[in-house]
DRENGU-166629 format. One record per residue (C-alpha): residue number from 1; x, y, z. Coordinates in nm, 2 decimals. Layout:
<zalos>
+-----+--------+--------+--------+
: pos :     c1 :     c2 :     c3 :
+-----+--------+--------+--------+
: NUM :      X :      Y :      Z :
...
+-----+--------+--------+--------+
</zalos>
This chain:
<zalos>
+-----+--------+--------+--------+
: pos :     c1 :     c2 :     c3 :
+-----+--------+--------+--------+
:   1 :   8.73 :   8.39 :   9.34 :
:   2 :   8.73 :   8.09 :   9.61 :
:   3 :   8.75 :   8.20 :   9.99 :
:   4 :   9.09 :   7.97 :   9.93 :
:   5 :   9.20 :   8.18 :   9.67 :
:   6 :   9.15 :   8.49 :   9.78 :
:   7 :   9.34 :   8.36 :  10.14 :
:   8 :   9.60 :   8.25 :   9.91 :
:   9 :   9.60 :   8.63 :   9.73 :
:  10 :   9.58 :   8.80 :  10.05 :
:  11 :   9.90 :   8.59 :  10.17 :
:  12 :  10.05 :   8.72 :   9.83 :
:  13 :   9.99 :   9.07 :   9.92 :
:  14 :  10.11 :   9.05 :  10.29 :
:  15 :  10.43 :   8.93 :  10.14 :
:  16 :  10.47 :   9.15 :   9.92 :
:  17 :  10.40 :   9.46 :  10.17 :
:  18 :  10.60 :   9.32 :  10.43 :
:  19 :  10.93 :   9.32 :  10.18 :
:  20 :  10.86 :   9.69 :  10.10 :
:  21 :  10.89 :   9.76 :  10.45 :
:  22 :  11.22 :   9.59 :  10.47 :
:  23 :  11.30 :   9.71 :  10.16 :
:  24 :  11.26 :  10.10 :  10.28 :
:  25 :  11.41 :  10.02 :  10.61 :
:  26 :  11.72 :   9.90 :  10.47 :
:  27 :  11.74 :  10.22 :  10.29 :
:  28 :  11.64 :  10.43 :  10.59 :
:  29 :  11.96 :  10.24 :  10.77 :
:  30 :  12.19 :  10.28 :  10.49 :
:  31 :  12.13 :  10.67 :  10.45 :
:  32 :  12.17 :  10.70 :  10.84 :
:  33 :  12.46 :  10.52 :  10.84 :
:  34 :  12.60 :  10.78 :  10.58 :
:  35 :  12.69 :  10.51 :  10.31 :
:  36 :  12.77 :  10.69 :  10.05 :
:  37 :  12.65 :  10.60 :   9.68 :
:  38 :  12.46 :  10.28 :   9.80 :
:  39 :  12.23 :  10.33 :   9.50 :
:  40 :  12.50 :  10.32 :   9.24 :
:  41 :  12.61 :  10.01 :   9.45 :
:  42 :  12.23 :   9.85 :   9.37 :
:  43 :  12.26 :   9.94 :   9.02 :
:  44 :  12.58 :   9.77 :   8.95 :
:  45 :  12.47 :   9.44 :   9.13 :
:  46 :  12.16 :   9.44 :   8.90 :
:  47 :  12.30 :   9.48 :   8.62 :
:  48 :  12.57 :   9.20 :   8.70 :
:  49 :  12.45 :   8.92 :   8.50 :
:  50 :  12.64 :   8.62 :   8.69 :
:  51 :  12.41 :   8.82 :   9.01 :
:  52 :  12.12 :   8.79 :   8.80 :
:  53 :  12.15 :   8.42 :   8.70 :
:  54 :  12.15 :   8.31 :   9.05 :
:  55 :  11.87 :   8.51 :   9.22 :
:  56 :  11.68 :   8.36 :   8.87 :
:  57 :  11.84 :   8.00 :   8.97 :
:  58 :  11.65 :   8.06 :   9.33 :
:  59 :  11.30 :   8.05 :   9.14 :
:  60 :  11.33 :   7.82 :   8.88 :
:  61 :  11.23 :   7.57 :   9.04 :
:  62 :  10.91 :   7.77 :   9.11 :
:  63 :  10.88 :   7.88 :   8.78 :
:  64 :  10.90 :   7.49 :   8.68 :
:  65 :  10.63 :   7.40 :   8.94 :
:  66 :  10.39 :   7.62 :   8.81 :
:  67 :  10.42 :   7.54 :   8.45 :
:  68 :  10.40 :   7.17 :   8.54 :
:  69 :  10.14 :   7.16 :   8.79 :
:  70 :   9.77 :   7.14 :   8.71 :
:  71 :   9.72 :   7.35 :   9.05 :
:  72 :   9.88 :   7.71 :   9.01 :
:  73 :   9.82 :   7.77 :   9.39 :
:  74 :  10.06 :   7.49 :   9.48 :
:  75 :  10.35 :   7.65 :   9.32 :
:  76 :  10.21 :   7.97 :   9.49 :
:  77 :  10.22 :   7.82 :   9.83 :
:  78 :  10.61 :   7.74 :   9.73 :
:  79 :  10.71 :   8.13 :   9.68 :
:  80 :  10.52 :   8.17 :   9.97 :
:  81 :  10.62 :   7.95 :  10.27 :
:  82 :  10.96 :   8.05 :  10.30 :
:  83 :  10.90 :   8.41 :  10.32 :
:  84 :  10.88 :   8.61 :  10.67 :
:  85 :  10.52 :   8.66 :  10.81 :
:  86 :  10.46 :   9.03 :  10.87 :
:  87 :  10.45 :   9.14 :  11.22 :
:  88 :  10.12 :   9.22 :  11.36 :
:  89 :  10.12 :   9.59 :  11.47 :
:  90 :  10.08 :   9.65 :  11.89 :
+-----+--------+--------+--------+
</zalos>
């Protein structure tokens, strides 16, 4: 692995951890706030295919890109730019 590609996997990974966070705030908020049967809300929007078809309509275009491109990391640094930079701890 490139020093480029690892950067690149690294950025991946930031990403990723930085949206579990949210993810487990968000939950944190929403059993705080006492709302009740939030999870059975979550399960019913996933399972709601017109839902489903447009959060898959958000990365087709990636999807396209990578199958069309000769560089995978290009269609990498698609997913990647408009997602939140983690915050640096104080």
């Amino acid at each position: 692995m490139t020093k480029q590609e690892r950067k690149r996997f690294a950025a991946v990974i930031e990403a990723a951890e930085c949206l579990y966070l949210e993810n487990i705030a968000l939950k944190i908020v929403l059993e705080h706030r006492g709302v009740t049967h939030w999870q059975k809300l979550v399960d019913r929007l996933l399972s709601d295919p017109e839902i489903l078809a447009g959060i898959h309509l958000k990365f087709r275009n990636l999807y396209e890109n990578l199958e069309r491109t000769p560089d995978p990391s290009a269609a990498l640094d698609s997913l990647l730019s408009p997602l939140p930079r983690p915050k640096k701890p104080h």
